[in-house]
C-alpha atoms as a printed R data frame, in Angstrom:
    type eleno elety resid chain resno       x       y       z
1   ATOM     1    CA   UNK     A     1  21.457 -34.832  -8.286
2   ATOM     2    CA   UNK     A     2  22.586 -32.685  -5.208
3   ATOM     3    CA   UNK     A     3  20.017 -29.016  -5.397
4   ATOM     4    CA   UNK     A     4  20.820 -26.855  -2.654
5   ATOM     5    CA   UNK     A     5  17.812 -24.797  -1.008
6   ATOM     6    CA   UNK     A     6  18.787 -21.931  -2.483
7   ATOM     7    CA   UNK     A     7  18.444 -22.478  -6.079
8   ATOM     8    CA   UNK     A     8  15.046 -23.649  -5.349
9   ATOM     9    CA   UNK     A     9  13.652 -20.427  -3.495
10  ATOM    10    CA   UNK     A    10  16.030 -18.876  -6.745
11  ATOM    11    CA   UNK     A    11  13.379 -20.717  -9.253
12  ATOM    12    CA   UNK     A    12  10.690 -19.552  -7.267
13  ATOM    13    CA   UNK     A    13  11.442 -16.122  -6.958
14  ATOM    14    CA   UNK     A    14  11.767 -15.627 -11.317
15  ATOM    15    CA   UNK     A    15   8.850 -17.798 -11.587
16  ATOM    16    CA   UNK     A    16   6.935 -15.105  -9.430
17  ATOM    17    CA   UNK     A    17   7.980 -12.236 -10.414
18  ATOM    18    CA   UNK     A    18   9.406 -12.859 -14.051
19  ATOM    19    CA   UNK     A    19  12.325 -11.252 -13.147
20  ATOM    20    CA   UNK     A    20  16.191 -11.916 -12.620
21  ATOM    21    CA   UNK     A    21  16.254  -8.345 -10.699
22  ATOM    22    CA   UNK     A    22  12.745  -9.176  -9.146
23  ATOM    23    CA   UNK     A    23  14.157 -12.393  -8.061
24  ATOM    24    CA   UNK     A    24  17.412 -10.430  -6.257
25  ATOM    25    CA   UNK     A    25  15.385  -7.773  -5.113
26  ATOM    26    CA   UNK     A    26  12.623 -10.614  -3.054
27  ATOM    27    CA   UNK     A    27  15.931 -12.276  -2.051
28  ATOM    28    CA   UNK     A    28  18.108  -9.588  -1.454
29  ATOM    29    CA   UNK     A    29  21.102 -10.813  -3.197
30  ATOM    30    CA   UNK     A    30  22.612  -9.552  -6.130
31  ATOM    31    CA   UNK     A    31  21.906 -10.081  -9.750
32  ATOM    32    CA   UNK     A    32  25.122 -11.580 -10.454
33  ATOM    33    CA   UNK     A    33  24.073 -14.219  -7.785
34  ATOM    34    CA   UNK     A    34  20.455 -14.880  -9.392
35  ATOM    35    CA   UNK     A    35  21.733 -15.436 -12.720
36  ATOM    36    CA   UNK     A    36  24.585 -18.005 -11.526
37  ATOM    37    CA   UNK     A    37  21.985 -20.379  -9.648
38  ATOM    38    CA   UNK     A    38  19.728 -20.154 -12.766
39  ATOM    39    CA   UNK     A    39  22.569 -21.304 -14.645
40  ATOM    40    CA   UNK     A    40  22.956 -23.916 -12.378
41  ATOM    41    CA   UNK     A    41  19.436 -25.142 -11.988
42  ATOM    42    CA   UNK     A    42  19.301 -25.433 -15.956
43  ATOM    43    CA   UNK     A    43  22.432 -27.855 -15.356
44  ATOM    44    CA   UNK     A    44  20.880 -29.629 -13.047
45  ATOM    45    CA   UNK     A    45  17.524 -30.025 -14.372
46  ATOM    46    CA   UNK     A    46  18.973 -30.104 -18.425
47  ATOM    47    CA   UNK     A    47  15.900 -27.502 -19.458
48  ATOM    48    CA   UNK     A    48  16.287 -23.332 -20.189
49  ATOM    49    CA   UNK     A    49  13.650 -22.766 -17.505
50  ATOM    50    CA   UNK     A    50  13.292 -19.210 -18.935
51  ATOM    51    CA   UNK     A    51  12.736 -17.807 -21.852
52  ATOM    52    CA   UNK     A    52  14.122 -13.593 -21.392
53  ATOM    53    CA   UNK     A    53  11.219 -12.038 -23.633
54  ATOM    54    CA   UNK     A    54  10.221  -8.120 -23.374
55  ATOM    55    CA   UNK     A    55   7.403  -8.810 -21.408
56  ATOM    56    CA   UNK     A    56  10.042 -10.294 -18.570
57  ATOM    57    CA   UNK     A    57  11.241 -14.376 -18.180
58  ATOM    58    CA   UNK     A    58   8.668 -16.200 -19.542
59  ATOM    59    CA   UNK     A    59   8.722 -20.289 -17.880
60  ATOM    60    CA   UNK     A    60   9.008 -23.210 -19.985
61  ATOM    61    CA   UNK     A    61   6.499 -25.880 -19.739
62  ATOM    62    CA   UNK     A    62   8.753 -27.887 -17.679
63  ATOM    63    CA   UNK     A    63   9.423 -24.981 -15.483
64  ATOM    64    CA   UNK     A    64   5.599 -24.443 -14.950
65  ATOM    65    CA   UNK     A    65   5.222 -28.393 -14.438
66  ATOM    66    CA   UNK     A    66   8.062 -27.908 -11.462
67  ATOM    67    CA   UNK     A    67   6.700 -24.670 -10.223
68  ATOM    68    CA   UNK     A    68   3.768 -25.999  -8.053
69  ATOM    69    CA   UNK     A    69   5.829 -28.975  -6.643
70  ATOM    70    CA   UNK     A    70   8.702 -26.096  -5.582
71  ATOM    71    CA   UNK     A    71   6.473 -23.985  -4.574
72  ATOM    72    CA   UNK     A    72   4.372 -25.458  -2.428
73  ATOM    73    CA   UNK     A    73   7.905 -28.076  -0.862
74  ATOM    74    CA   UNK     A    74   9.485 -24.592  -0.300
75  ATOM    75    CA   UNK     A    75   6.390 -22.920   1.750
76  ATOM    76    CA   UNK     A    76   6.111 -26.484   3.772
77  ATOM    77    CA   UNK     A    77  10.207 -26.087   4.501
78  ATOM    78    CA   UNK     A    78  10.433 -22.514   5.352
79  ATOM    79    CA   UNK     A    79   7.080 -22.780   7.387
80  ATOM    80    CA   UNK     A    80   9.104 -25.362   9.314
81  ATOM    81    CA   UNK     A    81  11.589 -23.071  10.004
82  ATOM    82    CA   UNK     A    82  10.552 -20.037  10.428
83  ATOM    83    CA   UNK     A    83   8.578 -21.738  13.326
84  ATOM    84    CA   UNK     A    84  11.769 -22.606  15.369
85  ATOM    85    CA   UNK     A    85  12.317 -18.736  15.109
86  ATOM    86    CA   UNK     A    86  11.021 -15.868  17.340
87  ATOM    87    CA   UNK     A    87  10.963 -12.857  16.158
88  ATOM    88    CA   UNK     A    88  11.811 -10.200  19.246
89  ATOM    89    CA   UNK     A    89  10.450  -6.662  18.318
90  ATOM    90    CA   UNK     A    90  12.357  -5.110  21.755
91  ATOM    91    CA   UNK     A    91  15.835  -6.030  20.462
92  ATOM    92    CA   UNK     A    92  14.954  -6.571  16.776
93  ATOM    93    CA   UNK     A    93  17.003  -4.359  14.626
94  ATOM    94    CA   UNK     A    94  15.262  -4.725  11.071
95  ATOM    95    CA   UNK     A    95  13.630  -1.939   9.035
96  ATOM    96    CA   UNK     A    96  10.387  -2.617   7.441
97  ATOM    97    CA   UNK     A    97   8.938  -1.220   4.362
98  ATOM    98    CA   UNK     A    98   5.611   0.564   4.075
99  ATOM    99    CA   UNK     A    99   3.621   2.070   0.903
100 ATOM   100    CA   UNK     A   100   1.647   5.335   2.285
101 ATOM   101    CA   UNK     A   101   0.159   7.991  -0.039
102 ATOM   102    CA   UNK     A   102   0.789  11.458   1.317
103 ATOM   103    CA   UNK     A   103  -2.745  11.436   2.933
104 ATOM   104    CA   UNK     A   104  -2.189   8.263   5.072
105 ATOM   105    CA   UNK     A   105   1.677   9.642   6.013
106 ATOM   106    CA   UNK     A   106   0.093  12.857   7.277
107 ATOM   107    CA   UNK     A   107  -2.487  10.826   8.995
108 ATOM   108    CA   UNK     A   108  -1.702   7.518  10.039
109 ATOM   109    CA   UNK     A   109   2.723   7.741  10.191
110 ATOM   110    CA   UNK     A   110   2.756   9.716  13.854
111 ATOM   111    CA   UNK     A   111   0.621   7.270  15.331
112 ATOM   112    CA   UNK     A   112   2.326   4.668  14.114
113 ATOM   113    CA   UNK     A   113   5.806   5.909  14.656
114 ATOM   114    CA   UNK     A   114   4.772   6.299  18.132
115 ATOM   115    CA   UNK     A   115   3.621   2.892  18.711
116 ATOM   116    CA   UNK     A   116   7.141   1.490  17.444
117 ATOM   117    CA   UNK     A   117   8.955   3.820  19.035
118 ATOM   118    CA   UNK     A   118   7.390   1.983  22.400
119 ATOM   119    CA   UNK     A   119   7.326  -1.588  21.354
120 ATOM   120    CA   UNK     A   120  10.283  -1.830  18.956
121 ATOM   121    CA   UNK     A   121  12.695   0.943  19.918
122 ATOM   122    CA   UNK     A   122  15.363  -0.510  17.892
123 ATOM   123    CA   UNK     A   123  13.219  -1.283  14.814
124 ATOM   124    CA   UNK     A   124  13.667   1.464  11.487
125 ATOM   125    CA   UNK     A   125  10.857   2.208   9.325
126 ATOM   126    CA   UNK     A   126  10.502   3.388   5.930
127 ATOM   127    CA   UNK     A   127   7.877   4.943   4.161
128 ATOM   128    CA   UNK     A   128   7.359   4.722   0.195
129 ATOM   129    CA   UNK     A   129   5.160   6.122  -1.693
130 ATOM   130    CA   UNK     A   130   2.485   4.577  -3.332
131 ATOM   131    CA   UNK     A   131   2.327   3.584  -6.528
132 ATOM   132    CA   UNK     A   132  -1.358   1.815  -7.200
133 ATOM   133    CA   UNK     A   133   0.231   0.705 -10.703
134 ATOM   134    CA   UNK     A   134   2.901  -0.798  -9.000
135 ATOM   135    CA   UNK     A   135   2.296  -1.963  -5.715
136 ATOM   136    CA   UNK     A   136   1.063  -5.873  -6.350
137 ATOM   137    CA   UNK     A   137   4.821  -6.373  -8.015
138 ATOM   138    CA   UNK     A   138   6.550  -4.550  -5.023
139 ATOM   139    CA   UNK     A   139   4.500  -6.667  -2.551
140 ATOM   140    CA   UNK     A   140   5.247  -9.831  -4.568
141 ATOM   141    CA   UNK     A   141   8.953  -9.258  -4.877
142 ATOM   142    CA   UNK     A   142   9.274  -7.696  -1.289
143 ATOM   143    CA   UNK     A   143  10.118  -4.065  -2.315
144 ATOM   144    CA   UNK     A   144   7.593  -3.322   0.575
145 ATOM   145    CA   UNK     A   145   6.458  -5.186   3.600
146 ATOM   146    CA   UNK     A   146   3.004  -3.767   3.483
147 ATOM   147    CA   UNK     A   147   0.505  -1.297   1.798
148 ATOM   148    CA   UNK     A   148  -1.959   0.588   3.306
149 ATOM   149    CA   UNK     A   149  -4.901   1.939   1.515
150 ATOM   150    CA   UNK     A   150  -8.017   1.679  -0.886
151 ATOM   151    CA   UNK     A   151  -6.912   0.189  -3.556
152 ATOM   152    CA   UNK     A   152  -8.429  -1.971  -6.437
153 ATOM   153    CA   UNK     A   153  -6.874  -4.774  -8.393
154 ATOM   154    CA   UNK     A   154  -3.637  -5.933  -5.740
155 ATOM   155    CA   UNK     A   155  -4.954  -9.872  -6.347
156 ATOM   156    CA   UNK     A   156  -2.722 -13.022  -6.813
157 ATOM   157    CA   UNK     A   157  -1.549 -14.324  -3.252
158 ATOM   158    CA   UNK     A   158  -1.461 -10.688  -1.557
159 ATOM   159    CA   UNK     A   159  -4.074 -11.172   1.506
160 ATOM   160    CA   UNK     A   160  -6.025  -7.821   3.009
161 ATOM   161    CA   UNK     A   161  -7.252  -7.471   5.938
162 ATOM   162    CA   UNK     A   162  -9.803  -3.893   6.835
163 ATOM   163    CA   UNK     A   163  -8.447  -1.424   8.941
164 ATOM   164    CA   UNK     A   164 -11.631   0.609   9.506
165 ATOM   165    CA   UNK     A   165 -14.858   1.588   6.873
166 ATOM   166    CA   UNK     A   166 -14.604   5.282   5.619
167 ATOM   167    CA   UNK     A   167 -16.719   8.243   4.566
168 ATOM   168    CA   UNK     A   168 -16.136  11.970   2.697
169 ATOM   169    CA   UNK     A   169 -16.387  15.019   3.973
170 ATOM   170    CA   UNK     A   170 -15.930  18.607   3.068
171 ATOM   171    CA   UNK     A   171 -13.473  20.214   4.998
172 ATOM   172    CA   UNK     A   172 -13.923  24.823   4.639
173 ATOM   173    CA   UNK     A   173 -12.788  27.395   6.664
174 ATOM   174    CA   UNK     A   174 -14.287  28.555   9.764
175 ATOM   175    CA   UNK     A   175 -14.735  31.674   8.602
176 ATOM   176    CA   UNK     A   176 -15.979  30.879   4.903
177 ATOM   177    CA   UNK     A   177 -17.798  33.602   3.464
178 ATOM   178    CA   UNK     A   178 -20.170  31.854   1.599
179 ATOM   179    CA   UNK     A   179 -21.106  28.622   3.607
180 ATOM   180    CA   UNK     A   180 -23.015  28.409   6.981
181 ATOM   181    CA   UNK     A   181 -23.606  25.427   9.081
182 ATOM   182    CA   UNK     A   182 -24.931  23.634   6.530
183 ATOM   183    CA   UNK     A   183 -24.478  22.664   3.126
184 ATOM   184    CA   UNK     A   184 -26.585  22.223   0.212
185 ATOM   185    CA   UNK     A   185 -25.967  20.573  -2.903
186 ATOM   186    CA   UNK     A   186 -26.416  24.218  -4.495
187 ATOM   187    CA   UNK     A   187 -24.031  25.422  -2.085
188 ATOM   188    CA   UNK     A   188 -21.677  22.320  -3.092
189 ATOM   189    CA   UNK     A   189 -21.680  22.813  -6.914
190 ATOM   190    CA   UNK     A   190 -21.604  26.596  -6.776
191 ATOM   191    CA   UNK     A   191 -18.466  26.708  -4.503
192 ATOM   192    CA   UNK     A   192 -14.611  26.730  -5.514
193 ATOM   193    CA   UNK     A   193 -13.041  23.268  -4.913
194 ATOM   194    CA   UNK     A   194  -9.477  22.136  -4.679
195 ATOM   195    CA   UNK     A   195  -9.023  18.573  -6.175
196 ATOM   196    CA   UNK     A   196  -5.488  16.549  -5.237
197 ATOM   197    CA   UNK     A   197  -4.721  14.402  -7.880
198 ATOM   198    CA   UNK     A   198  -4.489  11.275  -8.434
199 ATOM   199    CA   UNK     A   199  -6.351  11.049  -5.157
200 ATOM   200    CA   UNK     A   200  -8.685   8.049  -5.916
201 ATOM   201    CA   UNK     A   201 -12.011  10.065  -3.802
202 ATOM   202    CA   UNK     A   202 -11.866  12.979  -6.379
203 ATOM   203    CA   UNK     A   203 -13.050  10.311  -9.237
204 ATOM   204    CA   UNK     A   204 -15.474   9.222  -6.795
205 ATOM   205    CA   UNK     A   205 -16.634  12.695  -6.553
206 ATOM   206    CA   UNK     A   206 -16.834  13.197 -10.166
207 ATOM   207    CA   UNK     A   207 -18.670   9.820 -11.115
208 ATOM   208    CA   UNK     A   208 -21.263  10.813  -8.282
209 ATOM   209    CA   UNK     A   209 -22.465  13.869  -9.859
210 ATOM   210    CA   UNK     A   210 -21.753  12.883 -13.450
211 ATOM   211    CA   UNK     A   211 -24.463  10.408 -12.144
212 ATOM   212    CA   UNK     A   212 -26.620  13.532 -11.130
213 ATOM   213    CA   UNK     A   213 -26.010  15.464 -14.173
214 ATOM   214    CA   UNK     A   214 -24.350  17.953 -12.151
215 ATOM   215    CA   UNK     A   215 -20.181  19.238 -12.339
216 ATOM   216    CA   UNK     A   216 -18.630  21.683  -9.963
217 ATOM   217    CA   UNK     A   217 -16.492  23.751 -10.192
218 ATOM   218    CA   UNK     A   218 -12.854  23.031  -9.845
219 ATOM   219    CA   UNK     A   219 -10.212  26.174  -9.577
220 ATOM   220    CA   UNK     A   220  -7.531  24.611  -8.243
221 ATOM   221    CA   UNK     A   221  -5.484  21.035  -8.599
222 ATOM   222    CA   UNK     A   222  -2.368  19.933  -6.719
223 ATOM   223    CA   UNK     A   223  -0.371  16.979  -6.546
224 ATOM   224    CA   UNK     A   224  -0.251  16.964  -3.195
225 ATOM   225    CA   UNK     A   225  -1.894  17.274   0.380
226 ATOM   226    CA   UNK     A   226   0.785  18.551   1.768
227 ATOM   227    CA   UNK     A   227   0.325  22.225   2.885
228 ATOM   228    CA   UNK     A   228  -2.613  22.566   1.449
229 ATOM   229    CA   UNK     A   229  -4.639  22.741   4.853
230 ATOM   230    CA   UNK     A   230  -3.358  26.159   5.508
231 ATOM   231    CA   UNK     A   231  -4.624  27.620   2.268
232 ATOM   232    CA   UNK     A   232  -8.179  25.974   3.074
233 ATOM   233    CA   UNK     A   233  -8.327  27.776   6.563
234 ATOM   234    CA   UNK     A   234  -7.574  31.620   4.960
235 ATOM   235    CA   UNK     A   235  -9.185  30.864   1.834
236 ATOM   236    CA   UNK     A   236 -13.014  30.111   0.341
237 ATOM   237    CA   UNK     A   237 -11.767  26.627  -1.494
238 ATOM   238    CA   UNK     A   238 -13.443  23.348  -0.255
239 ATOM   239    CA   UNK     A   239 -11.466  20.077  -0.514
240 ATOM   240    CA   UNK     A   240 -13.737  16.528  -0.118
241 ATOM   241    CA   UNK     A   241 -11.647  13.850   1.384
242 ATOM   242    CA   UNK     A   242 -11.996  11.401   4.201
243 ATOM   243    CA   UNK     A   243 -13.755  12.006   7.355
244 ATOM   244    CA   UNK     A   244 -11.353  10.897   9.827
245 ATOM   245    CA   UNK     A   245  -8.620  13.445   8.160
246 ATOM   246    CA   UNK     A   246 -10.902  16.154   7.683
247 ATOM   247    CA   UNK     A   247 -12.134  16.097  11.306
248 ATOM   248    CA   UNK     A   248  -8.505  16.156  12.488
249 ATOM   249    CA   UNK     A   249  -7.589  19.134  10.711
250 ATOM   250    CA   UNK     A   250 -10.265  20.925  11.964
251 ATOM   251    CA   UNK     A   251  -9.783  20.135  15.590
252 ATOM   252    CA   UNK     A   252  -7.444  23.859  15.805
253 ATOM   253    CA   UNK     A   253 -10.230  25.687  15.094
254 ATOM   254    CA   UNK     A   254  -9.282  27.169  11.713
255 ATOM   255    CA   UNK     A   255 -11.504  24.510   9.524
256 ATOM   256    CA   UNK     A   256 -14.810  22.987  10.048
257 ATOM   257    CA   UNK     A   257 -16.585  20.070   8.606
258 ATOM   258    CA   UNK     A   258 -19.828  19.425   6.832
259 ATOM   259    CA   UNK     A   259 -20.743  16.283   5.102
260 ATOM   260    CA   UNK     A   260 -21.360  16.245   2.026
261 ATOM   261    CA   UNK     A   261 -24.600  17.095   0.750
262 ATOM   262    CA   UNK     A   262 -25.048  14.061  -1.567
263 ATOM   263    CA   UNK     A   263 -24.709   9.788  -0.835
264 ATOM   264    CA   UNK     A   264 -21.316   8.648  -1.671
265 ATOM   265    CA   UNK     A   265 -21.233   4.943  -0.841
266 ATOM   266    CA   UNK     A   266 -18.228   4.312   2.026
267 ATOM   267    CA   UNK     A   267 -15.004   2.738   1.220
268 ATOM   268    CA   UNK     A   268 -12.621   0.683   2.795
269 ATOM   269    CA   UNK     A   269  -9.240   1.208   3.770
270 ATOM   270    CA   UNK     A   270  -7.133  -1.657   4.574
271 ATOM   271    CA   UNK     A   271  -3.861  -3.054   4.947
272 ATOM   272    CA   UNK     A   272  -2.140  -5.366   2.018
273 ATOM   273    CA   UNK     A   273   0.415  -8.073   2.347
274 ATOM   274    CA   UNK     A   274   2.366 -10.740   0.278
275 ATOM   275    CA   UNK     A   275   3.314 -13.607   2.613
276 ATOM   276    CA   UNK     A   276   6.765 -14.598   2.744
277 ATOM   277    CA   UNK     A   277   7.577 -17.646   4.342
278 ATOM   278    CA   UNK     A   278  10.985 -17.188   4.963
279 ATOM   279    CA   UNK     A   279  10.451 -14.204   6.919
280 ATOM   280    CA   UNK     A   280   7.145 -14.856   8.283
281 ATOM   281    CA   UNK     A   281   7.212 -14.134  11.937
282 ATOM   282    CA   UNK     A   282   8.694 -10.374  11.449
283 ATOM   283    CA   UNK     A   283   6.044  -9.948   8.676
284 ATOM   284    CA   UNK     A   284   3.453 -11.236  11.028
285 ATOM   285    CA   UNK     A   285   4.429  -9.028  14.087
286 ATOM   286    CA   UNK     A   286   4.626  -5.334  11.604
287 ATOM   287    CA   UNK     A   287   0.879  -6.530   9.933
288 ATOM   288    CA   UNK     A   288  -0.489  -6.853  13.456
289 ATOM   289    CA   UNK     A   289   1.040  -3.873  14.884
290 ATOM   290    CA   UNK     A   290  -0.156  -1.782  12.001
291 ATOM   291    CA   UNK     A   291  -3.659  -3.601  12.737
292 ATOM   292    CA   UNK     A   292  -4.095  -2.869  16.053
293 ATOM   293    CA   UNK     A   293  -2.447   0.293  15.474
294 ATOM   294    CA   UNK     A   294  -4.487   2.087  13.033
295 ATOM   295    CA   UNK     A   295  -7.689   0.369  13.023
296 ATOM   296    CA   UNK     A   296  -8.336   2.607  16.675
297 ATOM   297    CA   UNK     A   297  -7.656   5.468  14.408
């Protein structure tokens, strides 16, 4: 039996992600082509492999028997490989994917474009949006490169590493009418908040004086963080949200900070990763430089 390379990462790839347009998607070749080298393999090997089911291509028990013994042959041959490779960021021309919410793209994407602009001139970025429901399958498959964030259940294979430990604040205007230089928890429930949603530190927020028997009052909810800074500055609202971003909104003059007037444990934000061997030293250099990047933020 002659298997070429290529039907092996193929089995590999629906294995993972249970998925003929997973599969294409991770390998960046059509469908078309995924479905052929199945076909093939289940020649080759005289077994279905996959079952297609509604919840995606479920393996056969052969399949799952081979799937270790692929798996782990593959990772040993690419490693191999991908070693003889360098990976030049000055006169690399490949875009990389990276999942942002709106809060870290107004806070962490012009440091970071600036740092690639100097290192990796050549090198195109893009920025998706992220989708906590979704983001261990885009990882997996390679949708995205990377994810940066706090977020909860992204297990399997997909490694973290911290960026930096974070805290709340309230960010006000200068000029609020009803606040001074400090603020009390009386203060806090009595004054009119602005909640973005489905920022994860507003449940925070909520759980920690659900806790304390206490609610405040909420008048107005956006989906967004965009433009919503210049509203705080001319306006009595309050918006909680994380320290680092609250302090450098304020740094004009126009909004102050206070901290908040109650414990809220700190959280972490990091940076999230599915290793792919067969592209390994690119990943590698974009997870460091976001690393050393935004962990001096």
């Amino acid at each position: 039996m002659s298997t070429d390379l290529n039907l092996i990462r193929t089995f590999v790839a629906i294995y993972e992600t249970r998925s003929v347009s997973g599969a294409a998607k991770r390998l960046n070749i059509t469908q078309p082509s995924v479905s052929y080298s199945l076909t093939r393999l289940r020649d080759l090997l005289h077994d279905p492999l996959f079952t297609r089911t509604r919840d995606g291509m479920v393996p056969t028990f052969n399949a799952t028997q081979l799937f270790n013994s692929f798996k782990g042959a593959l990772e040993n041959i690419e490693a191999a490989i991908a070693a003889t490779r360098q990976f030049d960021p000055t006169r690399s021309e490949r875009s990389f994917r990276l999942a942002l919410s709106d809060l870290g793209e107004l806070h962490f994407l012009p440091v970071l474009v600036r740092e690639l602009q100097s290192v990796a001139p050549s090198v195109g970025l893009e920025i998706v949006q992220i989708d906590s429901g979704l983001i261990a399958e885009w990882l997996q498959t390679g949708h995205v490169d990377a994810a940066v964030g706090n977020l909860q259940f992204v297990g399997g294979q997909t490694r973290k590493a911290m960026l930096f430990s974070e805290s709340y604040s309230c960010l006000l205007s200068a000029s609020h009418p009803g606040i001074g230089d400090t603020l009390s928890l009386e203060d806090y429930v009595a004054a009119n908040h602005v909640v973005v949603a489905p920022f994860t530190g507003h449940h925070l927020v909520e759980d920690a004086m659900s806790e304390m028997g206490l609610s405040r009052k909420i008048v107005l909810r956006v989906p967004h963080f965009t433009s919503l800074f210049s509203a705080i500055a001319s306006t009595d609202l309050v918006l909680t949200l994380p320290t680092r971003i609250a302090r450098a909104f304020a740094s004009d003059g126009r909004m102050r900070v206070l901290p908040l007037p109650f414990p809220l444990p700190p959280f972490e934000v990091n940076l999230y990763w599915y290793p792919h061997a067969e592209d390994s030293a690119a990943q590698q250099w974009f997870c460091e430089t976001i690393k050393r990047t935004l962990s001096q933020i």
